[in-house]
PAVO-726173 format. One record per residue (C-alpha): x, y, z. Coordinates in steps of 0.001 Angstrom, whole numbers, plus 500000, padded with zeros to 6 digits. Each point is the difference from the previous one (the first is absolute). Example, Ala and Ser with C-alpha at 12.3 -4.5 7.8 and 13.67 -1.06 7.14 Angstrom:
2
       c1       c2       c3
   512300   495500   507800
   501370   503440   499340
This chain:
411
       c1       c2       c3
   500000   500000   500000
   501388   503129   499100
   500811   502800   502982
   497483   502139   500577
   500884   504188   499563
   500742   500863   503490
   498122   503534   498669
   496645   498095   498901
   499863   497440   502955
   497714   500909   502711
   500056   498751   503283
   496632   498949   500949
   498257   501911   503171
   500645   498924   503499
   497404   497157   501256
   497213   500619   502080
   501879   498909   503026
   502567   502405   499368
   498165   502391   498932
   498294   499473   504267
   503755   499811   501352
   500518   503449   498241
   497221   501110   501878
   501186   499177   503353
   503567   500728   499556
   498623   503704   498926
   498260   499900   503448
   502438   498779   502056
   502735   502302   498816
   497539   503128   500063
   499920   498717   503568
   503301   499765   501020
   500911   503164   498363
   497153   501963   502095
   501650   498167   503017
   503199   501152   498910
   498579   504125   499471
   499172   499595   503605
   502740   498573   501450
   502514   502565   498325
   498118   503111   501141
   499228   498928   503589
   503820   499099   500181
   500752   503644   498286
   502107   498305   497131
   500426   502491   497290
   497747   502842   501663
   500087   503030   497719
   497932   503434   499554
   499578   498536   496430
   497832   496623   501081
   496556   500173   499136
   497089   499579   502333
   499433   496338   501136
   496891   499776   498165
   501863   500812   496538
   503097   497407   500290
   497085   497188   500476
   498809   501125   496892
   503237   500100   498114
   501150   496068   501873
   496492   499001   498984
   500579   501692   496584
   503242   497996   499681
   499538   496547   501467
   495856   499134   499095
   500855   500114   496230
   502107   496648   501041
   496465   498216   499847
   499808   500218   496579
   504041   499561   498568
   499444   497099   497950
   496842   500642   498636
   501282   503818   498668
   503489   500073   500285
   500530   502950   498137
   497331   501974   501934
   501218   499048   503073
   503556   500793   499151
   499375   503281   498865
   497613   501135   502783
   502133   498727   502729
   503111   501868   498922
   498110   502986   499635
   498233   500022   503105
   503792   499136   502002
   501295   502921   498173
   496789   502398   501339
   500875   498254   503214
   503210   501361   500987
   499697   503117   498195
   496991   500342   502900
   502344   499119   502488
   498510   496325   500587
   501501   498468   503196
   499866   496384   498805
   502273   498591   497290
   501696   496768   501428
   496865   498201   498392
   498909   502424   497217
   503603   499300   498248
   499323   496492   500031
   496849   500597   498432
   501375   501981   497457
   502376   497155   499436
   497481   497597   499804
   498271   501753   497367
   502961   499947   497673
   500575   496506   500223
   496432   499215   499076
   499864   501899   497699
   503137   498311   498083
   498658   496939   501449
   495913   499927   499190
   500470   502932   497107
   497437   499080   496939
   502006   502511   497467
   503859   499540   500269
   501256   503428   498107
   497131   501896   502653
   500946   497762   502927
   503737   500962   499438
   499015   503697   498662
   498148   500603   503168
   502748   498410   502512
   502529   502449   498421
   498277   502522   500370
   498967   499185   503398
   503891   499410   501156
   500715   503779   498568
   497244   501328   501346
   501136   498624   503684
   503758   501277   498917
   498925   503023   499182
   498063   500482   502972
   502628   499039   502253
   502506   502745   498480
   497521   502765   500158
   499529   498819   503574
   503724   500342   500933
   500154   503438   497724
   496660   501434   501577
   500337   498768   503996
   503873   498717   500171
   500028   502872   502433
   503611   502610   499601
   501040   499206   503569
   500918   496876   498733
   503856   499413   498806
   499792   499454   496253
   502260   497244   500297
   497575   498240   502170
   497322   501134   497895
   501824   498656   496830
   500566   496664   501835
   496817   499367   501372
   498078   500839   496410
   502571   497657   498787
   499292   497245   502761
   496416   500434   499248
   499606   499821   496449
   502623   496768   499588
   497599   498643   503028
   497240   500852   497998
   501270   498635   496661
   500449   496848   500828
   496219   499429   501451
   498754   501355   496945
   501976   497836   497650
   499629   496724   502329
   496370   501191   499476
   499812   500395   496270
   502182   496838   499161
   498081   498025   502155
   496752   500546   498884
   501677   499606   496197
   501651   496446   501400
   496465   498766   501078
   498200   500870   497022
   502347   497897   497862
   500129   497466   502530
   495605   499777   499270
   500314   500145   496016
   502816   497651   500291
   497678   497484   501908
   496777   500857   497405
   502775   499216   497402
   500755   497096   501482
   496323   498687   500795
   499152   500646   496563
   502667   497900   498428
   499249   496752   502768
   495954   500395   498266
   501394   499897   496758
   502421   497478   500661
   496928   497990   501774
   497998   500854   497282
   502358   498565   497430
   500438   496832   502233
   497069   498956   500042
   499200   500996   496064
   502353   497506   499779
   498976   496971   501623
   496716   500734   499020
   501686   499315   496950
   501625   496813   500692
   496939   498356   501221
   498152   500928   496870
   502974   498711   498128
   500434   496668   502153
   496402   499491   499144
   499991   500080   496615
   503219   497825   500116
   497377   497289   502243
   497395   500953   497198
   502189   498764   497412
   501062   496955   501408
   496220   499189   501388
   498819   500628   496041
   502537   497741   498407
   499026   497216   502667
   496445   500144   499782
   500475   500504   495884
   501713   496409   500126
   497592   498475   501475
   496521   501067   498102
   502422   499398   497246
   500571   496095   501380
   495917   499838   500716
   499382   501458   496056
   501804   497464   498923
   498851   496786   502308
   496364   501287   498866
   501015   499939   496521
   501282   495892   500467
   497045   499370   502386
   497563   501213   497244
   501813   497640   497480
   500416   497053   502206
   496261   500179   501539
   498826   497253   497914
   502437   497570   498867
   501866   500358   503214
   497774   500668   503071
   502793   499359   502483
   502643   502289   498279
   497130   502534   500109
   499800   499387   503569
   503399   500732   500424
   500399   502911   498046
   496568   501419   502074
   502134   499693   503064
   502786   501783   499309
   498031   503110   498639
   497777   499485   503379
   504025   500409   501157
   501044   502956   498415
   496987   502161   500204
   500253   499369   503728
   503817   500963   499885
   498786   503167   497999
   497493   500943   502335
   502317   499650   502943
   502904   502313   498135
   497394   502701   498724
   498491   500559   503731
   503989   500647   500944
   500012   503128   497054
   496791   501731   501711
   501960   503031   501060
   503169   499974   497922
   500223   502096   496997
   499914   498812   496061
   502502   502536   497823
   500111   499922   496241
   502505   498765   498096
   501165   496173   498908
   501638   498006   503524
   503667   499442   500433
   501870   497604   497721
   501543   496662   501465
   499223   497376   502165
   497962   500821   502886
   502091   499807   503443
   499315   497042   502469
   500916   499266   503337
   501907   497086   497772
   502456   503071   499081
   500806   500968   503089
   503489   498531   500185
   500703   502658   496743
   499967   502492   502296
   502276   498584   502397
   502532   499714   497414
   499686   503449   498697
   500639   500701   503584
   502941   498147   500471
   501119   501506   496282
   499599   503528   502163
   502645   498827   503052
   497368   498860   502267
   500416   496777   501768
   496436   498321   499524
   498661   497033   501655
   496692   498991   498370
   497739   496573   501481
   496058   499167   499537
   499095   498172   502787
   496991   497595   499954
   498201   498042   496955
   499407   502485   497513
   497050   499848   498504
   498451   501475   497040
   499210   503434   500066
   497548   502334   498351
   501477   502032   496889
   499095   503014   501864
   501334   499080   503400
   503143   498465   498517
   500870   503523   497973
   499446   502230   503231
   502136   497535   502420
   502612   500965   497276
   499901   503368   499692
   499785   500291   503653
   503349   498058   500775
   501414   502126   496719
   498980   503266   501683
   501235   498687   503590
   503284   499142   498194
   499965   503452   498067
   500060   501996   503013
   502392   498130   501619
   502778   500511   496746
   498728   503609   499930
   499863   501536   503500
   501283   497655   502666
   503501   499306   499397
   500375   496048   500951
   502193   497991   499627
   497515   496837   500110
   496206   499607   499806
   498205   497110   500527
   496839   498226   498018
   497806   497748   501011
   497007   498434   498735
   497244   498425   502560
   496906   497827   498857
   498150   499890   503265
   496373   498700   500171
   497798   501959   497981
   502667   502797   499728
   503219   501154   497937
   502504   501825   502091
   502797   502236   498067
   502630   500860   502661
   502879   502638   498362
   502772   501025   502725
   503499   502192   499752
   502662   500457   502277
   500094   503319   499083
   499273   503402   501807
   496251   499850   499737
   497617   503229   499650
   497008   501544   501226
   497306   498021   502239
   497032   501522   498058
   501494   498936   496483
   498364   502892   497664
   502565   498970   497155
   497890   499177   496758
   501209   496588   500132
   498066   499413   502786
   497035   501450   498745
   500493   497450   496840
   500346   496899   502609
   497050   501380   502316
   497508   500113   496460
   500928   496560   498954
   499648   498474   503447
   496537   501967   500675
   498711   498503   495859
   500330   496404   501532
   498885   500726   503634
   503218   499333   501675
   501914   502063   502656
   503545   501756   499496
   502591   500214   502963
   503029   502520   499372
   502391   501739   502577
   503368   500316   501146
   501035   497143   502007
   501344   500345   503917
   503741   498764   499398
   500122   502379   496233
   498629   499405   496595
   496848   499716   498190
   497176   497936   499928
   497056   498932   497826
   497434   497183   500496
   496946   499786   498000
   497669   497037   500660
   497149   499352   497378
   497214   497048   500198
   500066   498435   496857
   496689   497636   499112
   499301   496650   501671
   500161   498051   496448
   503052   501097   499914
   501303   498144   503006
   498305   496891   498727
């Protein structure tokens, strides 16, 4: 995803919890700072024949400090009126500025921080941070008092201003620092949808594509045998009369077949049908499973492959998905798990096939969201049978799949 334009982001407006901590932060500190007014004129702390009546600082703390219950919401506004009531402050001789400054503070970080227009938000802080410069050397010009030695004079201005820079600019580049520190995160949530997004276009995709692969298979199957039961109607039809018994026989094995075909068509309810001819070759059977041990071994793996059990005769079907389960099990080993040995085996238990694939290798995620896996899990789910996968306790990977296969089979 391409950056966004620092210039046309905007930061989205505080939450309606913030927006009620704003609110009682506002309070608090208009509070504290009235606490504060009172504290520093009972104590006599800066008394002067320029401080304005009692009743006129509250207005200019309240003036200064109840615009905090808003920052977020209008930075700008708040910004602006807060520096401008702090500068009508002192020139009225308010008494209280330990908290006031830290208001004014507070106001230029948010409004670097929460400012909706970045060339105003930085127009206005500049102008803000002369304005308070500005004021401060007309204050030492206008009330810097000639008793005063002008090299304390010079030194204190100096003292103060340096003091006074450094606030401002922790001010501004914080606020600046936590804006990019929000788009960065948007920036950042954005690309983790997409990237979600993309995912899961993607094994969406490799379902649909593992069941048209099923589809395919399924069609050629079934296609053999109406083609078997087309042509053991055609002899049956021939042999009715002069041979009754041959009849019989060739009755039987469409009774057979159709059954087969009925069987294999209920497993394609679900699975997709795409256009275009099926693959060339030979159909892969489990009887082709020891090909892909030796491909593996051709790789550098050391393979040991066994079938346990009588095997019996499986459906087409069944005997094309136990492959390409064990070739997809085997895939993912060569591709992503770096053995050195994996391990086949082949169980015909009662009523069931069991494919067992496992590597020595360093195994992977628990929740196996690879699109192998997704492959395995359709082909399993087509025949009704259950799929096992995981990393195993003492390292590697595993993969079981057990499917029932039917009971003519066994007999």
């Amino acid at each position: 995803m391409p950056s966004v334009n620092p210039d046309d982001w905007r930061r989205p407006g505080p939450t309606a919890r913030q927006r009620r901590t704003d609110v009682w932060t506002g309070l608090a500190v208009a509070a504290v700072a009235l606490l504060n007014l009172v504290i520093v004129r009972s104590a006599g702390f800066a008394d002067s024949e320029r401080a304005a009546p009692l009743a006129e600082q509250i207005c200019w703390v309240l003036a200064i400090t109840l615009p905090l219950t808003v920052r977020r919401r209008h930075p700008d506004v708040v910004a602006v009126v807060i520096a401008a009531a702090f500068i009508g402050a002192q020139a009225r001789g308010s008494q209280e500025q330990q908290v006031t400054i830290g208001v004014l503070f507070a106001s230029i970080y948010t409004l670097g921080a929460w400012g909706r227009n970045r060339g105003r938000s930085r127009l206005l802080r500049l102008v803000i941070i002369g304005a308070m410069f500005a004021w401060l050397a007309a204050v030492f010009v206008i009330f810097g008092g000639d008793s005063v030695a002008p090299a304390v004079k010079a030194s204190a201005a100096f003292n103060t201003f340096v003091v006074n820079a450094a606030f401002f600019a922790f001010c501004y580049l914080m606020g600046d620092a936590v804006w990019r520190g929000v788009r960065h995160g948007y920036e950042l949530e954005e690309q983790t949808a997409e990237l979600l997004a993309a995912h899961a276009a993607a094994a969406e995709r490799a379902v649909l594509g593992e069941r048209v692969r099923i589809a395919r298979e399924l069609h050629d199957v079934v296609a053999h045998h109406v083609s078997v039961m087309g042509i053991q109607a055609s002899a049956c039809r021939r042999a009715m009369d002069k041979d009754p018994a041959r009849a019989r026989t060739a009755l039987t094995a469409v009774e057979e077949g159709a059954r087969t075909a009925v069987e294999e068509l209920r497993r394609m309810l679900g699975a997709l049908r795409a256009s275009g001819a099926p693959e060339a070759g030979s159909p892969a059977g489990i009887d082709r499973l020891p090909e892909i041990a030796e491909r593996a071994e051709e790789a550098g793996l050391a393979v040991r492959y066994a079938v346990y059990g009588d095997p019996v005769p499986l459906p087409e079907s069944l005997s094309q998905a136990a492959y390409r389960i064990v070739q997809e099990a085997v895939t993912n080993t060569l591709k992503h798990a770096h053995a050195s040995t994996v391990d086949v085996r082949v169980r015909y238990l009662s009523g069931q096939i069991e494919l067992d694939v496992t590597d020595d290798g360093r195994g992977g995620p628990a929740d196996g969201g690879g699109l192998g896996v997704i492959g395995m899990r359709e082909r399993v789910a087509v025949h009704d049978g259950t799929l096992e996968h995981g990393p195993q306790p003492n390292g590697g990977y595993r993969v079981r799949a057990r499917i029932p296969y039917p009971a003519k089979a066994a007999a």
